[in-house]
Backbone bond lengths (Angstrom), bond angles and torsions (degrees), N, CA, C in turn:
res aa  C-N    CA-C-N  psi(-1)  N-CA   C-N-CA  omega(-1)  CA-C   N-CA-C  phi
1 X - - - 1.458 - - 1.529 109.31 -
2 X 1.612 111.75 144.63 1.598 110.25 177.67 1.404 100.78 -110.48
3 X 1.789 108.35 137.00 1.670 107.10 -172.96 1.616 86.01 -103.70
4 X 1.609 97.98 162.91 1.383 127.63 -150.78 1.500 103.71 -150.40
5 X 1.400 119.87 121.11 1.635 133.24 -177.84 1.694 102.04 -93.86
6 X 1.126 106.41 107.50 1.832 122.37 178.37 1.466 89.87 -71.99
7 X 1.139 130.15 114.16 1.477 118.28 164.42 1.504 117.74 -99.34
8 X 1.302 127.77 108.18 0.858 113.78 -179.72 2.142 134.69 -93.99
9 X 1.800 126.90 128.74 1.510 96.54 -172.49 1.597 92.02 -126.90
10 X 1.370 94.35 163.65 1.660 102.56 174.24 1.325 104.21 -149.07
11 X 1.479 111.84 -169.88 1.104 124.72 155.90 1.504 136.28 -68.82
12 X 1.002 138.14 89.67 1.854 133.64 -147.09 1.655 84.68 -70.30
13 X 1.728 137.76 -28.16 1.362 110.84 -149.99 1.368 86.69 -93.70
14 X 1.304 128.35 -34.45 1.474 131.03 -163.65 1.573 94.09 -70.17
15 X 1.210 141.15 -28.33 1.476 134.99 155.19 1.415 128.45 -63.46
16 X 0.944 106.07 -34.59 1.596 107.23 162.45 1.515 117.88 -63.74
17 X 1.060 99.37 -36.42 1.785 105.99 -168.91 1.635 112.68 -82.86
18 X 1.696 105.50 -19.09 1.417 101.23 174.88 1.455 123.84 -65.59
19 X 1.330 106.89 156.14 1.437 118.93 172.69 1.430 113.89 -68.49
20 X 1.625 109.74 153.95 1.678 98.29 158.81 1.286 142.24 -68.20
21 X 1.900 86.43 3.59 1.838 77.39 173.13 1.561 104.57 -93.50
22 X 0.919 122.23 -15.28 1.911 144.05 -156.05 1.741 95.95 -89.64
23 X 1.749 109.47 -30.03 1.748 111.27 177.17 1.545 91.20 -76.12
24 X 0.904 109.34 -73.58 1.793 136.64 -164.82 1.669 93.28 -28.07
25 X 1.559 123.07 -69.45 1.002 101.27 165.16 1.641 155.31 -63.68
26 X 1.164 98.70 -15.04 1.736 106.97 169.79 1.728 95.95 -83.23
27 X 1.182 126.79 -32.25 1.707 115.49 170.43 1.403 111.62 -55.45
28 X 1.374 134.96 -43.19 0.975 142.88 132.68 1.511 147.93 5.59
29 X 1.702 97.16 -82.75 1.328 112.60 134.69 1.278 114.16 -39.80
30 X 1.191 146.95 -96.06 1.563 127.23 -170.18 1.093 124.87 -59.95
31 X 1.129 152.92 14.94 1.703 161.12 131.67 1.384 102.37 -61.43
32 X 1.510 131.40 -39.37 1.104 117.99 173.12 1.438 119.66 -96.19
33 X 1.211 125.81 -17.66 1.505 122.45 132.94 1.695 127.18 -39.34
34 X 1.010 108.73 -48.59 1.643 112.44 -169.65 1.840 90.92 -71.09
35 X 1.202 118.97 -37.91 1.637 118.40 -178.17 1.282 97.95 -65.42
36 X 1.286 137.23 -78.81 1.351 137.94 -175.98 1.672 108.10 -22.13
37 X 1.257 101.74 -58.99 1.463 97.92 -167.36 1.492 105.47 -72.09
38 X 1.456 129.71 -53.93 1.527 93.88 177.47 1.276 135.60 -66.38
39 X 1.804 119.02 -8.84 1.096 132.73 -173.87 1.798 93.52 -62.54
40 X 1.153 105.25 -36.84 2.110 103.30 -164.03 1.103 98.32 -103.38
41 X 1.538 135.32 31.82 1.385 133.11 177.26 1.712 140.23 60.29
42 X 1.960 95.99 17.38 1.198 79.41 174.31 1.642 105.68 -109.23
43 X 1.282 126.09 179.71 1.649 133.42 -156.47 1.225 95.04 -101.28
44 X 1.483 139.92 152.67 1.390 137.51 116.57 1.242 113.56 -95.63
45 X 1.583 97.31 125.13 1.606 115.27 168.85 1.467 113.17 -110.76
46 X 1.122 124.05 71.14 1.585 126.62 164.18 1.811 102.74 110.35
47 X 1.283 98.41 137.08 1.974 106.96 170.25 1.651 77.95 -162.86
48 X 1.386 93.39 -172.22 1.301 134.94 168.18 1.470 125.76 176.51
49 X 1.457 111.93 129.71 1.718 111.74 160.20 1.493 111.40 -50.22
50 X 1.239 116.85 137.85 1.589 117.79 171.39 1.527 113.94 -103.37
51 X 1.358 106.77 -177.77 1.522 123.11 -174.36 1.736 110.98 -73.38
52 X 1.383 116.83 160.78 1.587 91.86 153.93 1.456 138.74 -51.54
53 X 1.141 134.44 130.55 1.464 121.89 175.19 1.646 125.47 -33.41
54 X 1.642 110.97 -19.93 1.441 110.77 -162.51 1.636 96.44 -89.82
55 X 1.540 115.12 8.87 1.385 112.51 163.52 1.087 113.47 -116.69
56 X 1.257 121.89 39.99 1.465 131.61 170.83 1.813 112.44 -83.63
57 X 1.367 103.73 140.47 1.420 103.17 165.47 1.448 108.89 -108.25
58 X 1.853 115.53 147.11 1.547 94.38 173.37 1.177 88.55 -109.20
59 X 1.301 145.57 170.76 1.330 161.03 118.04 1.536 133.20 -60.34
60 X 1.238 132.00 129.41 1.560 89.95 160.12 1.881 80.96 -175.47
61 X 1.496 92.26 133.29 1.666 103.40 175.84 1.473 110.72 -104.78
62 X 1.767 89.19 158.46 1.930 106.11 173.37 1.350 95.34 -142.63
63 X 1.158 117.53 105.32 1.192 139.12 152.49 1.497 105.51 92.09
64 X 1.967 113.07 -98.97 1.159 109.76 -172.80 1.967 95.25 -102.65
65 X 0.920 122.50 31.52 1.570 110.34 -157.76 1.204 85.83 -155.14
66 X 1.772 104.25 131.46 1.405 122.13 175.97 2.014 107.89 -120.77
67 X 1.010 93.02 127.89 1.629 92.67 -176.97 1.555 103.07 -124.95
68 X 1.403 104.31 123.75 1.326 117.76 165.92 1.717 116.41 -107.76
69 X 1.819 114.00 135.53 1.328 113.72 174.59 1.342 95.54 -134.60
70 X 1.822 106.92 164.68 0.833 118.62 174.50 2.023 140.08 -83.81
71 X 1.308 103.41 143.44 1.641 98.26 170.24 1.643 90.34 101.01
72 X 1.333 112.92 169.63 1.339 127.12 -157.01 1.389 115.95 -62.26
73 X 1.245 131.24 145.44 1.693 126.97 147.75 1.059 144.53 -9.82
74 X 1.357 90.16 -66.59 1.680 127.77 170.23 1.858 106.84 -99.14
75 X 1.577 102.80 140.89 1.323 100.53 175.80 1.556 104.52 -129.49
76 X 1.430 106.53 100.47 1.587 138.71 -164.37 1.238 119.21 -134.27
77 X 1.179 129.97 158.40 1.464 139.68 -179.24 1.746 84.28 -78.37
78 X 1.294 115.57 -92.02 2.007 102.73 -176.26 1.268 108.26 -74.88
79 X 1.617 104.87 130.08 1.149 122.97 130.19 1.612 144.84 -79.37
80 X 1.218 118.69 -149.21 1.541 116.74 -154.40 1.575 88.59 -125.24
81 X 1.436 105.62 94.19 1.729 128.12 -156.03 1.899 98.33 -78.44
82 X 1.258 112.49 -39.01 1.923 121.29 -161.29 1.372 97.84 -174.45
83 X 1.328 113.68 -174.14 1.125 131.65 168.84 1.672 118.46 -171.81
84 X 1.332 106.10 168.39 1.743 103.44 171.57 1.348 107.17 -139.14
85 X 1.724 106.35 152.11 1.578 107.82 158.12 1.649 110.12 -106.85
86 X 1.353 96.47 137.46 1.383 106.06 -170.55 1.587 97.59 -127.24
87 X 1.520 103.32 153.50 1.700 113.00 -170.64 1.517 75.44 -118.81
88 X 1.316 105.91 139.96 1.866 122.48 155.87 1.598 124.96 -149.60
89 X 1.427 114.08 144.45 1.509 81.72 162.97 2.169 90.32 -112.87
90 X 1.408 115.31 16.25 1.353 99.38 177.70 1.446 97.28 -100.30
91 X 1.235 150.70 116.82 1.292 146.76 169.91 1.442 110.20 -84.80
92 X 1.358 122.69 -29.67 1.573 124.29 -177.73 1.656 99.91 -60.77
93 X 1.666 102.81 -54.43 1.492 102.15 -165.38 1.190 103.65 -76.26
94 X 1.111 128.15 -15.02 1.835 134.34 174.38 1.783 89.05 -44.91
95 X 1.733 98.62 -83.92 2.032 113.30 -169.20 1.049 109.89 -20.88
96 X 1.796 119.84 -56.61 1.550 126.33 -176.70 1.575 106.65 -68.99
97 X 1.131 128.99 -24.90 1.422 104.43 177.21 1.734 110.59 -77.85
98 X 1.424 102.87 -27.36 1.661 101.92 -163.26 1.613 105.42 -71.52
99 X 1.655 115.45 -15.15 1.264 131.39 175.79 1.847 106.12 -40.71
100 X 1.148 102.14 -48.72 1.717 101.26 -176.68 1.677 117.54 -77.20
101 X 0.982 110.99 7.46 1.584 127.82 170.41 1.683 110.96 -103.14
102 X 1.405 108.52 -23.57 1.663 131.74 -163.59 1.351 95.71 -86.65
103 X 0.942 130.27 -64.59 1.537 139.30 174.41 1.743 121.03 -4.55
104 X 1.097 125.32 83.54 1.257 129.99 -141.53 1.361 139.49 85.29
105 X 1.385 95.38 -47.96 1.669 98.92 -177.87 1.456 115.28 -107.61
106 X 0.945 122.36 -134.72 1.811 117.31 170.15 1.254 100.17 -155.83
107 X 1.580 110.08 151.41 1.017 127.04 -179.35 1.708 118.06 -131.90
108 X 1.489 123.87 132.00 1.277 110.91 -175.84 1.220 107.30 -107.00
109 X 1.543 128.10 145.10 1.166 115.17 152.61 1.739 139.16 -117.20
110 X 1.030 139.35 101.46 1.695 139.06 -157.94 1.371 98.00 -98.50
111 X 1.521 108.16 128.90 1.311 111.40 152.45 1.542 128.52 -62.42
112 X 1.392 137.46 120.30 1.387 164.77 111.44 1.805 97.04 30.69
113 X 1.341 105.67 100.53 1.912 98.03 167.52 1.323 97.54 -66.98
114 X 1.883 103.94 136.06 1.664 108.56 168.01 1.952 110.41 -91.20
115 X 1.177 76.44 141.75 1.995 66.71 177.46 1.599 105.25 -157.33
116 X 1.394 88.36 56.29 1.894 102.00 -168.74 2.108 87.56 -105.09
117 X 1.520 108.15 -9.22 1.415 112.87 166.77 1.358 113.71 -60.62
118 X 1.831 114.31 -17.26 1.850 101.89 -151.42 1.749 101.88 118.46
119 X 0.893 111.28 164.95 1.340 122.22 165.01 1.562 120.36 -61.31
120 X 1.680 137.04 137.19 0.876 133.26 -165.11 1.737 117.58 -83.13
C-alpha cells in the first residue's frame, strides 16, 4: 500500500464565524468521509484538526542560532486547517473520495516518501 497526506486548508475566520449547525455539518462531512474510505478499502492511519494558525510557532535556524516567531509560515487568507494519513493502493478512488472534504475549500493530496527500503 502507498500512504498519502490529505492536506487539508480553509478559511480559519470563516470557521470561527460558523454556526453549530454549519460545524455539525462539515463534522459530518468527515464521518462520512472516514466511512467511504474504509467502506472502499482504503486505511486511515493518523490526521488531526489543528489549532488556529495564530498559535503557530515557526522555527527556523542559521548556523549556530535558532529563532522562533510567532503565527503562521505562510501569510494567507487559508491556512493548513487538518490533515490525514491515508494507506491506498487505489489513488484515483482515494481523489474522488477526498472530493467531499474539497467542496469549497481545497484539499491537497502528496504521496508519503517510502524509505522502509533503507535510506535513499
Amino acid at each position: 500500500m502507498t500512504t498519502y497526506a490529505i492536506l487539508l486548508t480553509g478559511d480559519e475566520s470563516t470557521w470561527e464565524s460558523a454556526s453549530e449547525e454549519d460545524r455539525s455539518a462539515m463534522y459530518a462531512k468527515h464521518g462520512e468521509f472516514a466511512r467511504l474510505l474504509e467502506e472502499r478499502g482504503h486505511k486511515i492511519t493518523g490526521g488531526a484538526e489543528l489549532t488556529h494558525s495564530r498559535t503557530a510557532k515557526v522555527v527556523r535556524r542559521s548556523g549556530d542560532a535558532t529563532t522562533v516567531t510567532d503565527g503562521p509560515y505562510a501569510e494567507t487568507v487559508e491556512q493548513l486547517t487538518g490533515f490525514y494519513v491515508v494507506e491506498t493502493d487505489d489513488l484515483d478512488d482515494l481523489l474522488e473520495v477526498v472530493g467531499i472534504l474539497a467542496e469549497g475549500w481545497a484539499a491537497e493530496v502528496r504521496q508519503a516518501v517510502d524509505h522502509s527500503g533503507g535510506p535513499a
